[in-house]
C-alpha positions in Angstrom: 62.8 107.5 73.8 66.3 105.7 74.7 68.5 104.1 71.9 69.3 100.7 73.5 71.9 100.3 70.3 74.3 103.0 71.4 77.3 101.9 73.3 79.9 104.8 72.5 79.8 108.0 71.8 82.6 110.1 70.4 81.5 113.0 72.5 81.5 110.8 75.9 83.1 107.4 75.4 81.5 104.6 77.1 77.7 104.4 77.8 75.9 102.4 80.5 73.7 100.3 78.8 71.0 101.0 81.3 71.1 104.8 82.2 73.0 105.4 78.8 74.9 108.2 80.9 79.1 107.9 80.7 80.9 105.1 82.5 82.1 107.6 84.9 78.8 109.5 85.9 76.4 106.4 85.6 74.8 106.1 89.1 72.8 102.6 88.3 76.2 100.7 88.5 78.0 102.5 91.9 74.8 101.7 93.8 75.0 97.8 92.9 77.2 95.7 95.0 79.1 92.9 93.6 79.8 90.6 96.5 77.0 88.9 99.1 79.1 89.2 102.1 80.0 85.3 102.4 84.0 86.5 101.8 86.1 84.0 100.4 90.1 83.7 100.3 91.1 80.8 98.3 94.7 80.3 96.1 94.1 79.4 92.2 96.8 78.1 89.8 94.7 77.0 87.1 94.7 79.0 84.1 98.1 80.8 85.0 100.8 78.4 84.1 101.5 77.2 88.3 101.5 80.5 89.1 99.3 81.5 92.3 97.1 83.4 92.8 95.2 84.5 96.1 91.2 85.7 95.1 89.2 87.2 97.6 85.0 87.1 96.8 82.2 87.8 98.4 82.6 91.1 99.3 79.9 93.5 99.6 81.8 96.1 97.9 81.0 98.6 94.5 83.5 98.4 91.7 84.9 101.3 92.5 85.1 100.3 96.7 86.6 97.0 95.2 89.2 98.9 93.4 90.2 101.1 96.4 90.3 98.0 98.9 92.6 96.3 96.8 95.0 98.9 95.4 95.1 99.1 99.6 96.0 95.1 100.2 98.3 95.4 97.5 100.1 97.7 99.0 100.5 95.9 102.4 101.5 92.7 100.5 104.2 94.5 98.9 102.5 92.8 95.5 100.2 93.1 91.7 96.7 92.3 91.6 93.6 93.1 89.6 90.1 92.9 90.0 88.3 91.1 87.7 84.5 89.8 87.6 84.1 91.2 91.2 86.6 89.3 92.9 90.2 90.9 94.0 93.3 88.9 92.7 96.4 89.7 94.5 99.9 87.6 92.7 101.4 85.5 95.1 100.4 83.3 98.2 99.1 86.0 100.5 96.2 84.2 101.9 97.1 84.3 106.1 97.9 88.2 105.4 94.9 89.0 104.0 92.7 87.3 106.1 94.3 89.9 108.9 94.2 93.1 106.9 90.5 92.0 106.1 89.6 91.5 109.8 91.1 95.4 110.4 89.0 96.5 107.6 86.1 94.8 109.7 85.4 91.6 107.3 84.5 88.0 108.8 86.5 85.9 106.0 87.3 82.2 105.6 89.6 80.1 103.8 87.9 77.9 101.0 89.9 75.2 98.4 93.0 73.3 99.6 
């Protein structure tokens, strides 16, 4: 019998809530994939004081493959980013850049917002 109640354990850290395996082995959330494939590059500046911001969502990526793809488009922007809630931030007004580096990585994007 699994305890749902159990979120960390001092002999594993963090538990999946589903598999209640550690963060880092859990299998149930590497298999899921965030995006649908519709990508999206828009620029936000709400939120961030007029700073902007170029989000890219949609893609049909893991976590982990979300992480890799853009600790890669940072690099070629020469900028910081995150990804947060699925969607890669990258600092700046990057948007014509990225759509290229997407298109060599082999994703159809489009430009969405203003």
């Amino acid at each position: 019998m699994k305890n749902r109640n159990i979120v960390y354990s001092t002999d594993q850290g963090r538990l999946c809530p589903d598999c209640e395996q550690p963060t880092a082995e859990c299998q149930c959330q590497q298999m899921e994939a965030v995006g649908d494939g519709n990508v999206k590059i828009a620029l936000e500046t709400k939120g961030r004081k007029g700073k902007g911001v170029t989000t890219v969502k949609g893609l049909p990526l893991t976590e982990a493959q979300l992480k890799g793809l853009a600790k890669k488009l940072k690099a070629q922007c020469g900028t910081g980013g995150s990804v947060k809630d699925g969607q890669i931030e990258i600092q700046g007004d990057n948007r014509q850049k990225l759509k290229t580096l997407l298109e060599k990585e082999g994703y159809s994007s489009k430009f969405v917002g203003g």
